[in-house]
Backbone bond lengths (Angstrom), bond angles and torsions (degrees), N, CA, C in turn:
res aa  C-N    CA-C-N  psi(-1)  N-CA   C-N-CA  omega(-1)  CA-C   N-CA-C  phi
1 X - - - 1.456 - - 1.524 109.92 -
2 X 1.115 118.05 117.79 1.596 124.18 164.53 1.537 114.37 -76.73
3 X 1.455 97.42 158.94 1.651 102.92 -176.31 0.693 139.43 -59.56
4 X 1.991 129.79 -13.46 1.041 148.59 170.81 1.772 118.74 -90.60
5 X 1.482 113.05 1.26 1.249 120.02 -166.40 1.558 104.63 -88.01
6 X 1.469 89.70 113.75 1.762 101.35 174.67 1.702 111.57 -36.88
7 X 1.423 130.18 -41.19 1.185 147.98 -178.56 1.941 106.55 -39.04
8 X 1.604 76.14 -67.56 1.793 95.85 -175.05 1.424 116.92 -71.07
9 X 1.496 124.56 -17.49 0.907 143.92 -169.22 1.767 103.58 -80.16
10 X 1.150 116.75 -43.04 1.341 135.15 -168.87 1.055 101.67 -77.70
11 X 1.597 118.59 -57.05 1.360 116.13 169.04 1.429 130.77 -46.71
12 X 1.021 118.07 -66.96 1.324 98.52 155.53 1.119 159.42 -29.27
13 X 1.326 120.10 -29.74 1.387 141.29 154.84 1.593 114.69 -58.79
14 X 1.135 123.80 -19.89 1.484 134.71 152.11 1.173 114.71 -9.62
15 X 1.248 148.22 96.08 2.111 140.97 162.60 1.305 83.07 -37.79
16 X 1.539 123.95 152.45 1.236 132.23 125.72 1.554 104.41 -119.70
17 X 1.662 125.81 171.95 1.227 113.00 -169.33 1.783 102.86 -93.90
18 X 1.054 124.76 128.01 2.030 126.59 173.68 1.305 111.55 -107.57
19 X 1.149 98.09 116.67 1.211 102.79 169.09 1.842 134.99 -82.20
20 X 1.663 122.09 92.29 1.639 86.94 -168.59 1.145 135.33 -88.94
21 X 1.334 124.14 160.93 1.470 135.33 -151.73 1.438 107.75 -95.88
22 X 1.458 112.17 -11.47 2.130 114.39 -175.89 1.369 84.00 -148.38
23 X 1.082 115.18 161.33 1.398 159.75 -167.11 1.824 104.11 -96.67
24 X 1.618 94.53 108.84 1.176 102.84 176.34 1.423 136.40 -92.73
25 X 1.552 133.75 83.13 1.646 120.14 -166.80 1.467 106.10 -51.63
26 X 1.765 106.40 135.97 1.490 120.95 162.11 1.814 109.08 85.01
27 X 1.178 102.80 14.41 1.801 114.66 165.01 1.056 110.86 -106.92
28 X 0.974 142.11 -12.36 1.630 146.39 -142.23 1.557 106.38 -70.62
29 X 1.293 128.17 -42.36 0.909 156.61 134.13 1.775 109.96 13.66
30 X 1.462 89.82 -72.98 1.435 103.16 -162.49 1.568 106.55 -62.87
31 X 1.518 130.53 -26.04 1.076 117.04 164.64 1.542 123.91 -92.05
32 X 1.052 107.27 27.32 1.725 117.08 -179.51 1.503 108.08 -113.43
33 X 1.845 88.77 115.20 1.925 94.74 -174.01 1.710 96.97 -51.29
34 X 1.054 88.67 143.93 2.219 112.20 162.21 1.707 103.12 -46.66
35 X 1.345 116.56 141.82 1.260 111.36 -170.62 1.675 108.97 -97.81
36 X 1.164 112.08 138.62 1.142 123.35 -152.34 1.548 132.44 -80.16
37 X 1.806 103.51 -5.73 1.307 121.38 141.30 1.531 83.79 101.84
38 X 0.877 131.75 19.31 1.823 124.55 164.78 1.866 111.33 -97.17
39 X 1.311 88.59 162.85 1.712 114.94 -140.51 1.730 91.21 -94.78
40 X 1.431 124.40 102.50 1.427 131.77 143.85 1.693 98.24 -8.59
41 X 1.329 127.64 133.44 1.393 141.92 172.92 1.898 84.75 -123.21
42 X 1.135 134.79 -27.75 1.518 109.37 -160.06 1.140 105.74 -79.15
43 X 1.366 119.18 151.64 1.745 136.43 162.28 1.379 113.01 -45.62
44 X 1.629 115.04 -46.18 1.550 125.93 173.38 1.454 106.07 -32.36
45 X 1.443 122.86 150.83 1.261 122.17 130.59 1.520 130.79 -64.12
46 X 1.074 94.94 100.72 1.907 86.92 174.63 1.714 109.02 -61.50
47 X 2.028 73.55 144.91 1.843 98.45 164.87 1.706 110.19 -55.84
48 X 1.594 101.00 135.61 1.238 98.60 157.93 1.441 135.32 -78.75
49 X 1.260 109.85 153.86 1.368 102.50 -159.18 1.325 108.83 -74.48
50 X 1.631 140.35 153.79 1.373 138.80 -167.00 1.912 96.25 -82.57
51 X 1.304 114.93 132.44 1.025 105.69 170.68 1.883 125.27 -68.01
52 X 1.332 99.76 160.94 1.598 104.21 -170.04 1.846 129.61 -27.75
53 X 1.747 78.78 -38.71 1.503 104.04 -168.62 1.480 116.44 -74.20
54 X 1.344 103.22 -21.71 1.233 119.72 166.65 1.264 144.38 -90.77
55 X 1.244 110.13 4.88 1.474 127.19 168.86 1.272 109.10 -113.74
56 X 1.427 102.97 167.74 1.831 110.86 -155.30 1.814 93.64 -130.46
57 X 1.641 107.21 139.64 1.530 109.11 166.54 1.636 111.16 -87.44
58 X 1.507 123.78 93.30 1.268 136.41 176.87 1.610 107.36 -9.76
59 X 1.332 129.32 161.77 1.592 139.12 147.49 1.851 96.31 -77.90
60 X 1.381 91.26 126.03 1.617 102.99 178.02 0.724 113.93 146.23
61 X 1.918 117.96 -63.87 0.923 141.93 -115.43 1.895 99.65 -93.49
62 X 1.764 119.29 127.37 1.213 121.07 -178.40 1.531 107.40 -89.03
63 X 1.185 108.97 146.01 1.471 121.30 163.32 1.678 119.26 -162.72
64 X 1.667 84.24 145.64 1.764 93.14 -176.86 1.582 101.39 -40.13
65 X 1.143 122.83 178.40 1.228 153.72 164.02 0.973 127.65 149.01
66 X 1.546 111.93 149.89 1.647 152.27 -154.29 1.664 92.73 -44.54
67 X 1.117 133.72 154.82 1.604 144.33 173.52 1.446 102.47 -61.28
68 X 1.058 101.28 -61.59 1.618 134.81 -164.39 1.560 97.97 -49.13
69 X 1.443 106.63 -46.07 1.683 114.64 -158.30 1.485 93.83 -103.10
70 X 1.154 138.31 -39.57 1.407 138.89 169.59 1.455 120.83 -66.80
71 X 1.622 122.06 -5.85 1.090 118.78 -179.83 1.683 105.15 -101.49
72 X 1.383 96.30 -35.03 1.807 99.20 172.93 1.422 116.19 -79.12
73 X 1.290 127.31 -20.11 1.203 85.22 171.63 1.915 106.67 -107.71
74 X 1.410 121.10 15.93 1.523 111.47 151.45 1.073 124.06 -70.40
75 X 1.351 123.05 0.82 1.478 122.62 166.80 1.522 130.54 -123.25
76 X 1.525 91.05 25.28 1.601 111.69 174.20 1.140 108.64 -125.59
77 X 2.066 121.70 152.43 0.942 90.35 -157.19 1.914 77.82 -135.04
78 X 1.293 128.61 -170.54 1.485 125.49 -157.40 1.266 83.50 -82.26
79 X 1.314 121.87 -67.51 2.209 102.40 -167.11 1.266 96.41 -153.03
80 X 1.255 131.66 3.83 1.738 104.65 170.67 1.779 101.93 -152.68
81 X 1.502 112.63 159.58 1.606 118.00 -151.80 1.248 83.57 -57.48
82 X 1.546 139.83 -29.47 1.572 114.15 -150.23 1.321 92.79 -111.11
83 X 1.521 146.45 53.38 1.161 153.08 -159.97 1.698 97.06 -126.16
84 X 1.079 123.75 110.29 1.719 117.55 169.55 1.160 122.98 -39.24
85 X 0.874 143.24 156.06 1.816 152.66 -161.10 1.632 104.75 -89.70
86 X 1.270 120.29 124.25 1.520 123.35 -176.88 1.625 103.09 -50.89
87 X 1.343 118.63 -23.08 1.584 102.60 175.84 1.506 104.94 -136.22
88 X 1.502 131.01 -170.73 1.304 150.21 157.77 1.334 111.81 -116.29
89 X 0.880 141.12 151.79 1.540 147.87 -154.19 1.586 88.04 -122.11
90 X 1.622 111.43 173.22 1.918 106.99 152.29 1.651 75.97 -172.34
91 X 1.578 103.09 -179.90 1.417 114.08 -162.13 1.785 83.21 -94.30
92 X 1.799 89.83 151.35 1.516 103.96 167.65 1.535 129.70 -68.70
93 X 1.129 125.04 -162.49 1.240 114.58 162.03 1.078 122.94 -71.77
94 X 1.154 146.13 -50.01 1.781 164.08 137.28 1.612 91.99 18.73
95 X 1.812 116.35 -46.18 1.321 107.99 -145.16 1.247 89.34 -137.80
96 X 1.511 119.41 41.97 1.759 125.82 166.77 1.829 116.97 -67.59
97 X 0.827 104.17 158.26 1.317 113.92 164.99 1.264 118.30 -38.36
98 X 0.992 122.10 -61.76 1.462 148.22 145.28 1.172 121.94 -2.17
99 X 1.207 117.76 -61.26 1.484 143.73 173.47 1.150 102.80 -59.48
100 X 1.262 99.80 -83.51 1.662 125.27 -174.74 1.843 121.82 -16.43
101 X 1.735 81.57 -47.37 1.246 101.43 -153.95 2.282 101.97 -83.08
102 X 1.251 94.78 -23.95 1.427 117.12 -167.12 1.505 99.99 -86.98
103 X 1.746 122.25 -23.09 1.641 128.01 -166.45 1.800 79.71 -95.74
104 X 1.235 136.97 -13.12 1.286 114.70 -167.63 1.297 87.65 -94.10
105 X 1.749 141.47 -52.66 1.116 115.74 -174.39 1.361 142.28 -78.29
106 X 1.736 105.48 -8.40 1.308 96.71 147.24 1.785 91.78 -165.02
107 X 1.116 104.08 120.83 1.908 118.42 162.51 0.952 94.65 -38.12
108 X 1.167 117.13 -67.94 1.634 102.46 -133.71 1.797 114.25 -79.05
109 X 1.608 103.85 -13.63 1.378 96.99 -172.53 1.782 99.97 -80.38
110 X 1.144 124.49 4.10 1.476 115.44 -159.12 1.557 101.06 -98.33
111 X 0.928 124.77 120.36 1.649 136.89 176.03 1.412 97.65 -77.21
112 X 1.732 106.54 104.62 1.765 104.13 -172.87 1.530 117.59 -98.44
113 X 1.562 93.78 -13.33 1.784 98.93 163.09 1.243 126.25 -57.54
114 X 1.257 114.87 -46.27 1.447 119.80 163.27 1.137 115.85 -31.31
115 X 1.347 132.41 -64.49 1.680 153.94 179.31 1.909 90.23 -58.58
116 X 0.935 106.69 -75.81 1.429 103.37 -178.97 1.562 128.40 -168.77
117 X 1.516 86.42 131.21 1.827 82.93 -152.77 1.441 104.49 -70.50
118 X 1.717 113.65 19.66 1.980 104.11 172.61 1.466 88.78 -136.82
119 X 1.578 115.83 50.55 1.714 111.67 172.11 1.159 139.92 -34.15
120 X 1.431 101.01 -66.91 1.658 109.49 156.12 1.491 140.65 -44.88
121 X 1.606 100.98 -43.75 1.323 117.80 -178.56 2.319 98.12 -66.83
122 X 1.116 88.86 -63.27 1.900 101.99 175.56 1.430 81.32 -39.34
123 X 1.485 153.10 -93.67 1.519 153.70 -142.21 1.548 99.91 -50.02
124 X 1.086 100.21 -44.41 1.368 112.35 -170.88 1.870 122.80 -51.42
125 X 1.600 92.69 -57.53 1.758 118.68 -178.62 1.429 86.31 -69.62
126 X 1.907 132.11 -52.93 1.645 108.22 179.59 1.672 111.96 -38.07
127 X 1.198 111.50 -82.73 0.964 130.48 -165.77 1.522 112.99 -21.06
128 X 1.653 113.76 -40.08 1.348 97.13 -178.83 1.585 111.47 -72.18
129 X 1.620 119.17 14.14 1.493 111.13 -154.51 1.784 89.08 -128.05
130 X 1.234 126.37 -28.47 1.668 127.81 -176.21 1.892 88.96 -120.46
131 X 1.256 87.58 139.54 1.577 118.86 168.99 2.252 99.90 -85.17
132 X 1.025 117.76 59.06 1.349 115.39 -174.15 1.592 116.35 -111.98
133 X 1.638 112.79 79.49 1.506 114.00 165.59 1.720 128.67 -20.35
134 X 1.283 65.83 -52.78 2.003 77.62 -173.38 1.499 125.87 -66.40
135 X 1.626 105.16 -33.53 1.361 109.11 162.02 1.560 119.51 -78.10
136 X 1.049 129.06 -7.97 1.745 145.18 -169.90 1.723 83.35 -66.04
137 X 1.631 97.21 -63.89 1.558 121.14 -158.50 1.427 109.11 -44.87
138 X 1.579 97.44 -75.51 1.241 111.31 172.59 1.495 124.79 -33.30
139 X 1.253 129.42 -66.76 1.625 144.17 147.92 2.021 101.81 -11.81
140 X 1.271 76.72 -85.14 1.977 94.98 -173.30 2.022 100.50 -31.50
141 X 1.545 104.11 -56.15 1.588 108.33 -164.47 2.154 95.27 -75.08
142 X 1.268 109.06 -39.18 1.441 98.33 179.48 1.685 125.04 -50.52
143 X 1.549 98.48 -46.46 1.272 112.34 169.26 1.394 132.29 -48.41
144 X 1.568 109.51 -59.74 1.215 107.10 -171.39 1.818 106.26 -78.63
145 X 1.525 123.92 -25.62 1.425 119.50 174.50 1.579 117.43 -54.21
146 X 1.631 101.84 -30.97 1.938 109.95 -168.82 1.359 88.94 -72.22
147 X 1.550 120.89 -65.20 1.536 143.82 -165.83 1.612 103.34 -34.36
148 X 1.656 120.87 -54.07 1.391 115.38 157.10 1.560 142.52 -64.48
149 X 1.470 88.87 -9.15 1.474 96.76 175.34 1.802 114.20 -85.14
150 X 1.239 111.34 -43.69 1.318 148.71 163.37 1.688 104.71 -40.10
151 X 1.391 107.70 -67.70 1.451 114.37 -174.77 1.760 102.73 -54.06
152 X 1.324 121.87 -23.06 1.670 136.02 -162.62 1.671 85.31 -91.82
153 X 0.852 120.44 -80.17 1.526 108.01 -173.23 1.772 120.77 -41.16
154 X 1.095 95.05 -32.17 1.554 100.54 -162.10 1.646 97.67 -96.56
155 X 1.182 123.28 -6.22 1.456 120.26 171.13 1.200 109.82 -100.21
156 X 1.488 119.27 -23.25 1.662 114.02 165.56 1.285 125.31 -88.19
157 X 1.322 106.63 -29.21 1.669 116.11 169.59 1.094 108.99 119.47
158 X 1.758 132.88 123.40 1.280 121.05 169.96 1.813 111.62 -123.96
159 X 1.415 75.19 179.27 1.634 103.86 -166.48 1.231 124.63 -64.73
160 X 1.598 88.93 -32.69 1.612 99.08 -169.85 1.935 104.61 -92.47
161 X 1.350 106.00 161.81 1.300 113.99 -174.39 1.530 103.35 -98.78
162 X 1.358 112.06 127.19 1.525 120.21 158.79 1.234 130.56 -100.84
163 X 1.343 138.82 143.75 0.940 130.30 -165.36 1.568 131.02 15.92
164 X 1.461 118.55 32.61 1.555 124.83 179.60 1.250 113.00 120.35
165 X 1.561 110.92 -14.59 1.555 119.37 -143.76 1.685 86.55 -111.82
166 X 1.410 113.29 131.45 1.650 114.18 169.27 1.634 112.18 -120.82
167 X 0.836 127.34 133.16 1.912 112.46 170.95 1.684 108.27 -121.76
168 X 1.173 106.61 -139.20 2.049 102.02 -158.03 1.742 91.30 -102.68
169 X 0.767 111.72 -140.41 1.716 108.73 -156.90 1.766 96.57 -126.81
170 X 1.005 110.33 173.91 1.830 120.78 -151.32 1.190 103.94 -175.21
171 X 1.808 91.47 -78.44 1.481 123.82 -149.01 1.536 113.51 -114.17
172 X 1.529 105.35 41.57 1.574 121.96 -167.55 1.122 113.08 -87.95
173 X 1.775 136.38 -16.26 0.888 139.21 135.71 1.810 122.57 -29.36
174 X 1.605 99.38 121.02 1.639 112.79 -178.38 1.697 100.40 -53.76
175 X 1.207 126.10 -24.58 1.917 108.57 175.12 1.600 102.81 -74.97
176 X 1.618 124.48 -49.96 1.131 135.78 -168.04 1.785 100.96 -69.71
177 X 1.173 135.00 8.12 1.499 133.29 -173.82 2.145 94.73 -129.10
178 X 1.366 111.75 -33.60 1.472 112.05 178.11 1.426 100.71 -72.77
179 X 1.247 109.14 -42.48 1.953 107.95 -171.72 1.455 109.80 -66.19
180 X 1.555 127.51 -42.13 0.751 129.03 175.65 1.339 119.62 -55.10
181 X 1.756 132.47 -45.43 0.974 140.13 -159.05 1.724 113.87 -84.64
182 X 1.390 95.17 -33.05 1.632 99.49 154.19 1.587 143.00 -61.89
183 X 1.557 103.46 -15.59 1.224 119.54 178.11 1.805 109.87 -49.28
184 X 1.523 99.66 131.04 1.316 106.09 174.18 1.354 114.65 -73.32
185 X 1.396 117.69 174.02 1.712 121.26 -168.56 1.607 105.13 -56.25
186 X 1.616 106.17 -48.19 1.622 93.19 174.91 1.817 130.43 -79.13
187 X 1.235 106.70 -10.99 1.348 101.00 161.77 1.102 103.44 -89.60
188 X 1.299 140.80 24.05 1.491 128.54 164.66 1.661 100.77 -105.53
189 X 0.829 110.21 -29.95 1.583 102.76 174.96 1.534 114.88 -84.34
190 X 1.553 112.84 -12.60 1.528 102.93 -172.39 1.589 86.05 -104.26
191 X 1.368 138.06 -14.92 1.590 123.58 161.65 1.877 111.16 -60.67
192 X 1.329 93.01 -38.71 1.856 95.43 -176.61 1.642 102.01 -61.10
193 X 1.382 99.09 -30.56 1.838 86.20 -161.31 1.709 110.92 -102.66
194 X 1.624 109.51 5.58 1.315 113.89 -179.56 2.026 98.25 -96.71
195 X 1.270 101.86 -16.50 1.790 117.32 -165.09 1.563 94.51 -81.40
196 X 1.509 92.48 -50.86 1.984 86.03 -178.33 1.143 128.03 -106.95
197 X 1.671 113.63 32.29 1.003 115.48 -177.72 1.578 91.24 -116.03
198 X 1.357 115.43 -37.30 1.814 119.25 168.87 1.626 109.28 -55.97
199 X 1.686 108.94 -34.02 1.489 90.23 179.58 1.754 101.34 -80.46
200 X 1.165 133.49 -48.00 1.787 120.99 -168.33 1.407 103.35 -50.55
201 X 1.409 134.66 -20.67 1.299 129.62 -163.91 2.010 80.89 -90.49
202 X 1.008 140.64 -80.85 1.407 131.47 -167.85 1.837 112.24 -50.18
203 X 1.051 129.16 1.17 0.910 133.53 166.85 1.651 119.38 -103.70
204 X 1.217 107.61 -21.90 1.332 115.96 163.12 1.532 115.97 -83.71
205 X 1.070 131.03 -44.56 1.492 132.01 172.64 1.558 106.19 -61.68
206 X 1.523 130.70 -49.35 0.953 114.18 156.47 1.736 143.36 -70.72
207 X 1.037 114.86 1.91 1.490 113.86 164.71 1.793 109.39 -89.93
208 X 1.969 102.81 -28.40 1.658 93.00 154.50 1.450 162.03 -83.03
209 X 1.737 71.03 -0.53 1.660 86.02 168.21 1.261 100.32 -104.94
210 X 1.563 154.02 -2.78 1.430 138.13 131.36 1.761 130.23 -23.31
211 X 1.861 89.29 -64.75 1.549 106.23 160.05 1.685 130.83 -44.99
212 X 1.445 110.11 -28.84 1.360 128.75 -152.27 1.447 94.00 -90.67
């Protein structure tokens, strides 16, 4: 993926959860739910609230954030090489245990758009950040099991419409229309290009046996 690729671009924008490691003055904020707009009943004067600038985001404290922004600053550190990293990274939901554990017993039933419609690509940007065999594996065996399932629909023809594109029926079965619809952004482009690349090949054999 290049830097300009809408794909990679998206991905990134991904929450993952960061954890930070020092205490930030004038963030504090960001982990404080929005106030909920109900009406003081006490006689007291209420405390005023400390302004923004004045509150601090604790050391501990987890929060979503952007790929992009959670990856730079886990690899920066406050002022010297042996200084801990202003955050800790961990995998999102997309790439829970959960998941993980459910894509090993069977790919294909797992609807990975749901999790994230740039799955692979999100596995992908981890990967350059965790040294993790097991997720490599997992990924590598998910892929190529969907990819054959995928190649079966799209060589018989399905029902459902992709990206604009509809053909004759195959995959008209309600499992063969859920699998499909889960397909992440890149198995949606490698179903488009396995669908019309099976039809130019039947259109070529038949315009040569016209010729013939």
């Amino acid at each position: 993926m290049s830097y300009y690729d809408p794909d990679s671009i998206l991905t990134t924008h991904t929450k993952v959860p960061c954890t930070f490691t020092l205490s930030v003055p004038g963030l504090g904020y960001l982990s404080t739910p929005a106030s909920t707009g109900t009406t003081n009943t006490s006689t007291s004067s209420p405390s005023p609230a400390p302004h923004p600038a004045q509150t601090t985001l604790t050391s501990g404290t987890t929060l979503p954030l952007p790929l992009w922004l959670g990856t730079l600053l886990a690899v920066s550190n406050a002022s010297t090489p042996d200084s801990n990293p202003f955050v800790t990274l961990d995998f999102p939901p997309a790439l829970s245990t959960t998941v993980l554990n459910a894509l090993k017993a069977d790919p294909v039933s797992v609807d990975v758009r749901t999790q994230s419609p740039h799955f692979y690509h999100l596995g992908t940007k981890l990967l350059e950040l965790f040294e993790e065999e097991d997720l490599v594996d997992i990924l590598t065996d998910t892929f190529k099991a969907r990819a054959a399932k995928l190649a079966d629909y799209a060589g018989h023809g399905s029902a459902l419409a992709m990206g604009g594109r509809s053909g004759g029926g195959g995959a008209g079965s309600v499992g063969g229309e859920e699998f499909l619809r889960g397909l992440d952004e890149t198995e949606r482009r490698l179903f488009v290009a396995a669908h019309d690349g099976g039809a130019s090949v039947r259109q070529w054999v038949a315009r040569l046996k016209q010729t013939t």
